[in-house]
MIDOSE-1310 file (N, C-alpha, C; in nm, 2 decimals, decimal comma, always signed):
residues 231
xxxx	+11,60/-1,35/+3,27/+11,49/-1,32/+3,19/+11,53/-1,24/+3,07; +11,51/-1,27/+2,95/+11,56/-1,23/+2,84/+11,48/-1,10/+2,82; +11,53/-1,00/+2,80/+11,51/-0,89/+2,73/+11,39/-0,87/+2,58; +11,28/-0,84/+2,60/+11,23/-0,84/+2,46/+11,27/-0,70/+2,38
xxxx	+11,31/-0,69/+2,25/+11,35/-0,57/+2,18/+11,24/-0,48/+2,16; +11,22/-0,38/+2,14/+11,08/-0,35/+2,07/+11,14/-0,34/+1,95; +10,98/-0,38/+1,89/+11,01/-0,37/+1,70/+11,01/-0,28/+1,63; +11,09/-0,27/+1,54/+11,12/-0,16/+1,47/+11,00/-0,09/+1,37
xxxx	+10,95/+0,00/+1,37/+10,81/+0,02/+1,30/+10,87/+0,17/+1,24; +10,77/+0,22/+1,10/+10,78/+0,37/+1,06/+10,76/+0,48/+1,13; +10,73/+0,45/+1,27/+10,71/+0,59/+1,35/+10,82/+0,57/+1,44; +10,84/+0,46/+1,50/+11,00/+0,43/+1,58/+11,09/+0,54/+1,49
xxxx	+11,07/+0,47/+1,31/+11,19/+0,53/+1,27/+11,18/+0,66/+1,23; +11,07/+0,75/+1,19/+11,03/+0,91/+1,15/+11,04/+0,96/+1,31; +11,05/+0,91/+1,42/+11,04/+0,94/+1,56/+11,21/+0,96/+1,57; +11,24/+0,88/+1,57/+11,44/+0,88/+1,58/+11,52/+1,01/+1,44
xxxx	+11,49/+1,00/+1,33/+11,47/+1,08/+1,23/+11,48/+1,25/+1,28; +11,33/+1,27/+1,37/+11,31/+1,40/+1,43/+11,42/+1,42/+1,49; +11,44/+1,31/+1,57/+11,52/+1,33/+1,71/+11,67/+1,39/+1,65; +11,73/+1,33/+1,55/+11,88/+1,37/+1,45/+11,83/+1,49/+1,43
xxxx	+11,73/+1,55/+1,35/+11,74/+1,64/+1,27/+11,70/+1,73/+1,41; +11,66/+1,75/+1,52/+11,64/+1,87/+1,61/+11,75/+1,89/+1,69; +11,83/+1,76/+1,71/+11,97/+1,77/+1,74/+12,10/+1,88/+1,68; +12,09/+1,78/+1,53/+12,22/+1,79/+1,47/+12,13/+1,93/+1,34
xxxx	+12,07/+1,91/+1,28/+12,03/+1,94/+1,16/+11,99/+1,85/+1,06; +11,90/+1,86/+0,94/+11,89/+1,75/+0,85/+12,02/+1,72/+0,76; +12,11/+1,82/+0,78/+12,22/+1,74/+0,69/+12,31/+1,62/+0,78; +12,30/+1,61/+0,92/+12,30/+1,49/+1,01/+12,25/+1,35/+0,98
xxxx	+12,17/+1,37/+0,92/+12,10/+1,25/+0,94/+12,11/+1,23/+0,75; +12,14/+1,10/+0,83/+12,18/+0,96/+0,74/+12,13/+0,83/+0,79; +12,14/+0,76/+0,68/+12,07/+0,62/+0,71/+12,15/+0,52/+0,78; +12,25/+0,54/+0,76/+12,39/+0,48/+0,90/+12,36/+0,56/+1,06
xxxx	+12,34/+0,69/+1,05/+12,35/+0,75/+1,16/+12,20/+0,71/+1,23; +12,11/+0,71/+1,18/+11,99/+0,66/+1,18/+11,97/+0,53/+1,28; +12,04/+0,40/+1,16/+12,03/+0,29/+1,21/+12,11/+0,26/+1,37; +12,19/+0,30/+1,39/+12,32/+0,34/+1,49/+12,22/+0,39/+1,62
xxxx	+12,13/+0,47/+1,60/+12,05/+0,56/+1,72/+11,94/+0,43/+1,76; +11,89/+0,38/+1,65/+11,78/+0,26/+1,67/+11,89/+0,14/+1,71; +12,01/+0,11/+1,72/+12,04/-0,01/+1,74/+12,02/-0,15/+1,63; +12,02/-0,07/+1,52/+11,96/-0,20/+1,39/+12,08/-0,17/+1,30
xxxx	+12,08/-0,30/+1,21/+12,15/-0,28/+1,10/+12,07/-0,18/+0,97; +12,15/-0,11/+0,90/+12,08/+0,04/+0,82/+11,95/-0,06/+0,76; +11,98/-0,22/+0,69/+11,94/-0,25/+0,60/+11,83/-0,25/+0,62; +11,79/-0,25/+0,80/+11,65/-0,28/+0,83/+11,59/-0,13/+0,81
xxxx	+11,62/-0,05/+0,79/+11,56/+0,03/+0,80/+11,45/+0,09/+0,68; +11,54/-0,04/+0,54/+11,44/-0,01/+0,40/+11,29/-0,09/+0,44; +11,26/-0,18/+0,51/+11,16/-0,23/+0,50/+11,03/-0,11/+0,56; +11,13/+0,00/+0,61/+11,04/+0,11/+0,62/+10,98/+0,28/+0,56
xxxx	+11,15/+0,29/+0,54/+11,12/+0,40/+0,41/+11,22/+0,34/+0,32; +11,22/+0,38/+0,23/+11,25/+0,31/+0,08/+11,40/+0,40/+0,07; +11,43/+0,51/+0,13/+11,57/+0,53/+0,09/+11,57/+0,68/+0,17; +11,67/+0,75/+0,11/+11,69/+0,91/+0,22/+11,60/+1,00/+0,15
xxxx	+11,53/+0,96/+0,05/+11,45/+1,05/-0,01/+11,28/+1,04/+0,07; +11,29/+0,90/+0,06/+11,17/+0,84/+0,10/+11,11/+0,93/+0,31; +11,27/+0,90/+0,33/+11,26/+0,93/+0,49/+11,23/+1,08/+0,52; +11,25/+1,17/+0,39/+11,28/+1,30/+0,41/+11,10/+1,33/+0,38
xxxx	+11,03/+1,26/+0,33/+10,90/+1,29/+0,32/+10,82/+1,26/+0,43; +10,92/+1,15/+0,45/+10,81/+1,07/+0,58/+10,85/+1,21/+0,69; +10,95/+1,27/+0,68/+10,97/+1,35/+0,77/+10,86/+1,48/+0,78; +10,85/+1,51/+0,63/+10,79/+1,64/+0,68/+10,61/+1,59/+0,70
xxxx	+10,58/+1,47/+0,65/+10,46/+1,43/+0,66/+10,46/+1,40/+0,85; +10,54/+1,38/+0,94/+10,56/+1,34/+1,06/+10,54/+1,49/+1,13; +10,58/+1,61/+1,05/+10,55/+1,74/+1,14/+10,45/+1,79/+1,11; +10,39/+1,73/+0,95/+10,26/+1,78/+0,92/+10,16/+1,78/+1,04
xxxx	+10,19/+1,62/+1,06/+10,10/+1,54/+1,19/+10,12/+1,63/+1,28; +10,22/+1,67/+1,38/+10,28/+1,73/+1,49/+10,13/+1,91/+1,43; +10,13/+1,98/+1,35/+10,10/+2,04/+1,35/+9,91/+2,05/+1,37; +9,86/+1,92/+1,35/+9,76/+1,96/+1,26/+9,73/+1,88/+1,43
xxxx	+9,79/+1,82/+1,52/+9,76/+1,80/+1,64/+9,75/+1,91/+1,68; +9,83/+1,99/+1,70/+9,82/+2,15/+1,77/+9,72/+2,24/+1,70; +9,72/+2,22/+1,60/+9,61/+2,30/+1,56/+9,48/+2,25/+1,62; +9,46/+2,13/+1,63/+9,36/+2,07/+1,66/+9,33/+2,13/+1,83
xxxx	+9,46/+2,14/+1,90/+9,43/+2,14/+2,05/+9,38/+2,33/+2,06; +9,46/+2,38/+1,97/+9,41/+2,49/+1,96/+9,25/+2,56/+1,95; +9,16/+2,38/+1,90/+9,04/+2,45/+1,97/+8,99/+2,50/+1,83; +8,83/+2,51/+1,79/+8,74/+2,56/+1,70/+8,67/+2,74/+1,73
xxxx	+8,58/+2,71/+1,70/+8,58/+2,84/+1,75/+8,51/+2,87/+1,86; +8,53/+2,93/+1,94/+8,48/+2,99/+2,03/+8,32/+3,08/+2,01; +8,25/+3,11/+2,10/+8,14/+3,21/+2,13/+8,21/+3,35/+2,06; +8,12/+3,41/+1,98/+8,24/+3,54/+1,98/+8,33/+3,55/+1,86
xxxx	+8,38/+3,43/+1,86/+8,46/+3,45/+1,74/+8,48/+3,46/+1,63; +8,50/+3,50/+1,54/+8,48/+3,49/+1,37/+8,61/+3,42/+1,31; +8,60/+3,41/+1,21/+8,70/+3,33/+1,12/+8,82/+3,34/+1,13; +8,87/+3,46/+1,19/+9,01/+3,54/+1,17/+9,07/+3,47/+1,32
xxxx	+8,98/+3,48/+1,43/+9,03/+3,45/+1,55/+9,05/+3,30/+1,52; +8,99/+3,19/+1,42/+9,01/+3,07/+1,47/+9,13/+3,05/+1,34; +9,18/+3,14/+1,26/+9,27/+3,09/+1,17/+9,39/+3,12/+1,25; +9,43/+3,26/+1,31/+9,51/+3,28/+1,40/+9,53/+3,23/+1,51
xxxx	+9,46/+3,14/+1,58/+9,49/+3,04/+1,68/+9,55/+2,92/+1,59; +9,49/+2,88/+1,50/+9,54/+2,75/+1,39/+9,72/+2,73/+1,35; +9,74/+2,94/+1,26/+9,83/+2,92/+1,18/+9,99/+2,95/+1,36; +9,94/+3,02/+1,47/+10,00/+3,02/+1,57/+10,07/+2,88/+1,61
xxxx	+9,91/+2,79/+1,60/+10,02/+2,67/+1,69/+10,07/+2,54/+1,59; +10,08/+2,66/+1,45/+10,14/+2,54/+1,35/+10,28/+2,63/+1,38; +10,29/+2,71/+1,40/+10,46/+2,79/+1,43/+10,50/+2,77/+1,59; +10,40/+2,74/+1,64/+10,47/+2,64/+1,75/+10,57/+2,52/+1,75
xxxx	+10,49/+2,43/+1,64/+10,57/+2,33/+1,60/+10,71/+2,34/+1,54; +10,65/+2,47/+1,41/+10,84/+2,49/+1,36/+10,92/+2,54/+1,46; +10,85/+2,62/+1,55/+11,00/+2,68/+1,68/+11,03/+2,53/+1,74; +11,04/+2,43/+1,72/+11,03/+2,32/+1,78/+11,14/+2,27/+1,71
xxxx	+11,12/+2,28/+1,55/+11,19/+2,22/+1,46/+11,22/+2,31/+1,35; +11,33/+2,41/+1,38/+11,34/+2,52/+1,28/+11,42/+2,44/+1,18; +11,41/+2,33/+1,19/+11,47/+2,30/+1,02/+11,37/+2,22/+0,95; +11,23/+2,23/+0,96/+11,09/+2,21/+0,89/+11,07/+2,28/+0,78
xxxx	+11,12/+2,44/+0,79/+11,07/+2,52/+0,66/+11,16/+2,47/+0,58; +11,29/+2,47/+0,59/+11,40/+2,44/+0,50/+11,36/+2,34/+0,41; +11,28/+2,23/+0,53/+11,29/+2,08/+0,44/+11,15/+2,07/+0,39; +11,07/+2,11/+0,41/+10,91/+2,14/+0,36/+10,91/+2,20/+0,23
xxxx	+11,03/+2,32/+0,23/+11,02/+2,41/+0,09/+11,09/+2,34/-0,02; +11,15/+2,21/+0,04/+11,23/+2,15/-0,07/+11,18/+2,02/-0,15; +11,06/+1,96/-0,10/+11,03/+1,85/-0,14/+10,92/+1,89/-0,24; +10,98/+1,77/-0,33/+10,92/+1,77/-0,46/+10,77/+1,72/-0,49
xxxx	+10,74/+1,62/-0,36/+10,59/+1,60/-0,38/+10,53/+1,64/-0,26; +10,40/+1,72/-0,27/+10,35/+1,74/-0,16/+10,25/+1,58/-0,08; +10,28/+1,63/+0,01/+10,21/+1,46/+0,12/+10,04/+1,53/+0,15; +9,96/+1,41/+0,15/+9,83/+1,41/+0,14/+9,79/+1,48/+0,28
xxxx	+9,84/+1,46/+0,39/+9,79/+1,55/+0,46/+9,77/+1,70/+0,47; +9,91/+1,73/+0,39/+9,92/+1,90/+0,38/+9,74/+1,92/+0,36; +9,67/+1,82/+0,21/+9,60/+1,86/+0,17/+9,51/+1,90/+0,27; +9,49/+1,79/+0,36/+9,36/+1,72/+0,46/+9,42/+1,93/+0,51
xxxx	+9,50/+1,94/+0,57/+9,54/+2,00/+0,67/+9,46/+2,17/+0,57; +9,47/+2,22/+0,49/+9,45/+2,32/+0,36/+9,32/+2,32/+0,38; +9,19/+2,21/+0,34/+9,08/+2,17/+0,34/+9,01/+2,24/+0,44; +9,06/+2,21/+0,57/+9,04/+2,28/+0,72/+9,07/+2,44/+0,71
xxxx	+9,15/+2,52/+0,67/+9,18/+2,62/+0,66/+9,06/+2,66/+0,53; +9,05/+2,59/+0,49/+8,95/+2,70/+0,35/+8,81/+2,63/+0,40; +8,76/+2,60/+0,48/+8,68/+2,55/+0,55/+8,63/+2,66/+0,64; +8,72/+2,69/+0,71/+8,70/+2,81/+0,81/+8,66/+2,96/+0,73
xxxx	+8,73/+2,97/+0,61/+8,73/+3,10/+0,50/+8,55/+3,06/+0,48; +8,57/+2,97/+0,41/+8,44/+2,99/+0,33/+8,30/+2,99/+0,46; +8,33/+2,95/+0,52/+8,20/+2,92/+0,66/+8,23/+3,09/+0,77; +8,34/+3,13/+0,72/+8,33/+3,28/+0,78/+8,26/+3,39/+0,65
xxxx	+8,24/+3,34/+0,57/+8,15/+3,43/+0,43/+8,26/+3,44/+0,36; +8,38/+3,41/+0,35/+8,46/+3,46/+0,24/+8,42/+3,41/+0,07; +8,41/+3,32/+0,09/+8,34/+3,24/-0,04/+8,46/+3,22/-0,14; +8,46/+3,11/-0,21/+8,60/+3,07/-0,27/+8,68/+3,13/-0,31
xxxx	+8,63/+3,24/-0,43/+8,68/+3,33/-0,47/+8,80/+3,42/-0,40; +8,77/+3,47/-0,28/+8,84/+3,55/-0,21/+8,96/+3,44/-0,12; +8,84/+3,33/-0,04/+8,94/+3,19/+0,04/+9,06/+3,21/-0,07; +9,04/+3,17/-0,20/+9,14/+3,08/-0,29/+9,27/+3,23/-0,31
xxxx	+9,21/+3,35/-0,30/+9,36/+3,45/-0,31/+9,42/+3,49/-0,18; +9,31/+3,42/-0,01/+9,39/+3,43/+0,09/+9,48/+3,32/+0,10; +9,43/+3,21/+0,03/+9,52/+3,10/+0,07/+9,67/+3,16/-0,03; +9,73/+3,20/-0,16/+9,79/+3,24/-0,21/+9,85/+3,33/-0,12
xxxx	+9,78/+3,42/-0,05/+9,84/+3,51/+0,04/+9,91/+3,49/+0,14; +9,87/+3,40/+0,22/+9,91/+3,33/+0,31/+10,01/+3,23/+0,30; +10,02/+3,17/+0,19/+10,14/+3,06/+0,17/+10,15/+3,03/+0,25; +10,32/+2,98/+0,29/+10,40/+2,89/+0,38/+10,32/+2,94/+0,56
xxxx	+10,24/+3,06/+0,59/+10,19/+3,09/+0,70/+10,08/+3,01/+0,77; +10,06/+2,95/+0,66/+9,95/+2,85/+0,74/+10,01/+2,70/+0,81; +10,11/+2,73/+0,74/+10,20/+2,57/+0,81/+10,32/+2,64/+0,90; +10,30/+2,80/+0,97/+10,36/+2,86/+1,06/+10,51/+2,90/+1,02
xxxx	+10,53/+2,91/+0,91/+10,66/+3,01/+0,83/+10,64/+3,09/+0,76; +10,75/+3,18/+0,71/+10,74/+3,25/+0,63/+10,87/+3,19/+0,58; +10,88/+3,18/+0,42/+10,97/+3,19/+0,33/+10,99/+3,32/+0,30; +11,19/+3,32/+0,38/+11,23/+3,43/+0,34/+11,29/+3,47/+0,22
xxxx	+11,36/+3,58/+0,15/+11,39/+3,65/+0,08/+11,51/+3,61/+0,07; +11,60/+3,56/+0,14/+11,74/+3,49/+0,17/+11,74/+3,40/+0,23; +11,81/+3,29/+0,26/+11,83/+3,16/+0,32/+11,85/+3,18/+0,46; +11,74/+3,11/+0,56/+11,78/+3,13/+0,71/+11,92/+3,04/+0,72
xxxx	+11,96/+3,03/+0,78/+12,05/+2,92/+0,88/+12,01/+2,79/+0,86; +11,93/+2,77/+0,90/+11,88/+2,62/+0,90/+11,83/+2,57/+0,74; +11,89/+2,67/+0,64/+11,86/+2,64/+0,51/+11,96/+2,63/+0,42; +12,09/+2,67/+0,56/+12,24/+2,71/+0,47/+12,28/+2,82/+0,45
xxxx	+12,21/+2,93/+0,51/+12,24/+3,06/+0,50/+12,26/+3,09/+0,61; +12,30/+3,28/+0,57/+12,30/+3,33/+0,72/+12,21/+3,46/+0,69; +12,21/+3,46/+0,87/+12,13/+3,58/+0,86/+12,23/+3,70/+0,97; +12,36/+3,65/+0,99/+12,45/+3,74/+1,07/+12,44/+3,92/+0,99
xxxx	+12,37/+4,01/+1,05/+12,43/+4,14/+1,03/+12,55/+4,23/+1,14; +12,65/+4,24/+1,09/+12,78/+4,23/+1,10/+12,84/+4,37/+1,13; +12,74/+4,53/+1,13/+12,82/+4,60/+1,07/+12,86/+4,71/+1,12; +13,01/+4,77/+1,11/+13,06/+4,81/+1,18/+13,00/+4,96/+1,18
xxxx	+13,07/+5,04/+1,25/+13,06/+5,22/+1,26/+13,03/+5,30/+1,15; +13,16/+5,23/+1,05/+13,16/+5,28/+0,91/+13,11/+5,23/+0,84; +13,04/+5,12/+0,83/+12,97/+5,07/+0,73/+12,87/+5,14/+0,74; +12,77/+5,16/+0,84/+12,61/+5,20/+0,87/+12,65/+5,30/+0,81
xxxx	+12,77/+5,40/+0,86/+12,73/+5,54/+0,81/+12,76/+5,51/+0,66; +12,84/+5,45/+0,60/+12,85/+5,40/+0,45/+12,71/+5,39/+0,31; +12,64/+5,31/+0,42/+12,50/+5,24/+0,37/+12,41/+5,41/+0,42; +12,41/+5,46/+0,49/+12,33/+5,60/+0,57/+12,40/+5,64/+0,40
xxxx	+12,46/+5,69/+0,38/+12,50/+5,76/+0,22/+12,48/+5,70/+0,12; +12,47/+5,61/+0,05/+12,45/+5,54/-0,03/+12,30/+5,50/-0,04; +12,21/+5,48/+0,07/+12,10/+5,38/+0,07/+12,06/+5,45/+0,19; +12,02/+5,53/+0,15/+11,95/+5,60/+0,31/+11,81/+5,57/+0,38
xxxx	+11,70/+5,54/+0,33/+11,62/+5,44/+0,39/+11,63/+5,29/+0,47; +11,72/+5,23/+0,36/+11,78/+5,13/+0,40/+11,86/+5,15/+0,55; +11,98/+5,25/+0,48/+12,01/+5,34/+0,64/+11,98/+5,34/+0,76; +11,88/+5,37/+0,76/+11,80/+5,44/+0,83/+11,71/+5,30/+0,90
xxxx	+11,65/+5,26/+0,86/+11,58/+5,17/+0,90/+11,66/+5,01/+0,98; +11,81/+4,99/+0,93/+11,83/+4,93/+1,00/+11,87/+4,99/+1,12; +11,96/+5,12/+1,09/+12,00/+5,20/+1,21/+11,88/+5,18/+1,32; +11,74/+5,18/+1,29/+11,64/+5,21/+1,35/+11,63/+5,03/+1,43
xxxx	+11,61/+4,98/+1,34/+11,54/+4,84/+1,40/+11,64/+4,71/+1,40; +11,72/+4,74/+1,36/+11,88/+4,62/+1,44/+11,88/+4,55/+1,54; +11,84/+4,45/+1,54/+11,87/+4,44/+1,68/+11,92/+4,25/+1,67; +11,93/+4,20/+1,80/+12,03/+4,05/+1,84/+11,89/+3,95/+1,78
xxxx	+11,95/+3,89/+1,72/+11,84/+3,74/+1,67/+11,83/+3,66/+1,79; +11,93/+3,66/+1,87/+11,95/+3,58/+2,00/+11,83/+3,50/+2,05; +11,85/+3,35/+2,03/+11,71/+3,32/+2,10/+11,60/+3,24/+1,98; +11,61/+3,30/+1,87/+11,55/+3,30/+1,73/+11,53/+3,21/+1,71
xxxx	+11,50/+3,09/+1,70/+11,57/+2,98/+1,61/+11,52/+3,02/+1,48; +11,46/+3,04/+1,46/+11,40/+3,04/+1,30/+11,50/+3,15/+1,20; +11,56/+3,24/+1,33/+11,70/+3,33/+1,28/+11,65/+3,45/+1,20; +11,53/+3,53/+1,20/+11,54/+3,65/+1,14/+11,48/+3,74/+1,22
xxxx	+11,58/+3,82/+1,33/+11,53/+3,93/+1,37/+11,48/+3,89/+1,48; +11,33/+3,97/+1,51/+11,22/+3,91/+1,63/+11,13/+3,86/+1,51; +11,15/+3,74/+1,46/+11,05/+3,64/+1,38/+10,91/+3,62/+1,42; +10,91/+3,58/+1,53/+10,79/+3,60/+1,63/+10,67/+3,71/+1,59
xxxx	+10,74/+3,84/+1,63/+10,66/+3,97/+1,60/+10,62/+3,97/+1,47; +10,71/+3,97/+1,35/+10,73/+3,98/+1,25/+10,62/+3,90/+1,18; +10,62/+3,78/+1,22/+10,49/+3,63/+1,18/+10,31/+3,72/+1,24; +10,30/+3,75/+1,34/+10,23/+3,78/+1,42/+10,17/+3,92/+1,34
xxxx	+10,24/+3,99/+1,36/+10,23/+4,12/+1,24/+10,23/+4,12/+1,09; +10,24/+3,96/+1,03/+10,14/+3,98/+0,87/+10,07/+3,94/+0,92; +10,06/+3,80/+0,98/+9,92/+3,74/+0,98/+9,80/+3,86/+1,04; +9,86/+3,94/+1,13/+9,69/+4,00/+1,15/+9,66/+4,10/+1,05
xxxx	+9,81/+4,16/+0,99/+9,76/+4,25/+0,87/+9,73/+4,21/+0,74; +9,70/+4,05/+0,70/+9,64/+3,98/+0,63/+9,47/+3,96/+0,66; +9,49/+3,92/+0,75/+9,33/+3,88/+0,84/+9,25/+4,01/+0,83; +9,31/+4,10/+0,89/+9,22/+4,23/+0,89/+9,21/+4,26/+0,73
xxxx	+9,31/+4,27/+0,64/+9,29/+4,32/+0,49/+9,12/+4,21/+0,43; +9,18/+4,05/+0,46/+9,12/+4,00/+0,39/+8,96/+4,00/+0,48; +8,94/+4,05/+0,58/+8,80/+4,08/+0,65/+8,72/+4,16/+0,62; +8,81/+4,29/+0,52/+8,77/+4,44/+0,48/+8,71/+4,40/+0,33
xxxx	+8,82/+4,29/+0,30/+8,76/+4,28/+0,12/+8,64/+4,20/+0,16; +8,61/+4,07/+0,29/+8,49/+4,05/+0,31/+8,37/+4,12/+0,31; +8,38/+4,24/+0,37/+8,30/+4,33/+0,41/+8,28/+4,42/+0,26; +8,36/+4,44/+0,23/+8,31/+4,56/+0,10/+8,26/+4,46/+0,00
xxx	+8,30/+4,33/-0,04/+8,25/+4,22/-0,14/+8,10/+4,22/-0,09; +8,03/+4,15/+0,08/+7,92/+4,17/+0,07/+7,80/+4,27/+0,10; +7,87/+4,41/+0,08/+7,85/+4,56/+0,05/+7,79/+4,56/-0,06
């Protein structure tokens, strides 16, 4: 009995695509290494994305998807709840997805055209703003506020790992006390809150806490300007 192949289609290949880049990283993935995982020659693979540019869109448009499912399963709102509880369940299980694929922020911050879903996905979030009483006005400076947090990152100040950087802090007995003299807050504060990324993928610190701790000190700010706006 002859074996039937399955056909090669654009989610076969944005599907195998993830699979390289959660493996290896996106600098892995190539359209040789690509075709090689599918069993096809590369050539077949134009009749689906148009080149490595093409595939790197299709890529973040494929986690957009992955997100806006989880957001979805994450549920509307509940009895009880106000706007803040259903954006924080939303912008949570879109950082589900990136702990999935911590090399999404890297490659999301880098693409030159945004994909029409982001939009669809944005629309829902200022949807929730304005139907909680924010009213555009204030929606349109949380959405600025908020940035990359609604798609479950934060764009750091330096390059994570997964963007080509590091985030290794390195430092010895004499350094701290070095920096404790020179930069004494600074000092002081790492002396205080140092601690192992271990575990991290997203690579800064407890990122987790860190995500968790703007978003609600966002939520609660922008609830207060709600409240004193319709004061």
């Amino acid at each position: 009995m002859t074996r039937t192949r399955e056909p090669l289609t654009r989610a076969r290949v944005l599907a195998a695509a993830m699979a390289v880049a959660d493996a290896d990283g996106v600098p892995a993935l190539t359209m040789r290494r690509l075709a090689g995982d599918l069993g096809v020659e590369a050539m077949s693979l134009y009749h689906h994305v148009r080149g490595k540019d093409a595939l790197l869109d299709g890529l973040v448009e494929a986690v957009v998807a992955e997100i806006e499912a989880a957001a979805g399963e994450a549920g509307g709102a509940a009895p009880g709840d106000d706007w803040r509880a259903v954006l924080r369940r939303r912008f949570l299980a879109a950082r589900s997805v990136v702990v999935r694929h911590p090399w999404a922020p890297g490659l999301v911050s880098s693409r030159a055209t945004v994909p029409p879903s982001v939009y669809a996905y944005f629309e829902q979030v200022l949807a929730t703003m304005v139907e909680g009483g924010l009213g555009y006005a204030l929606a349109h400076k949380a959405l600025h506020a908020f940035g990359s947090m609604a798609l479950g990152f934060t764009q750091e100040l330096f390059s994570p790992p997964t963007a080509g950087g590091s985030t290794d802090v390195d430092l010895s007995e004499a350094q701290l006390a070095a920096m404790a003299d020179a930069l004494p807050h600074l000092g002081a504060m790492v002396a205080s809150e140092l601690h192992a990324a271990d575990g991290d993928v997203l690579g800064w610190c407890d990122s987790q806490a860190e995500f968790e701790f703007t978003l609600d000190l966002l939520l609660d700010g922008l609830e207060a300007q709600r409240v004193r706006r319709a004061g």
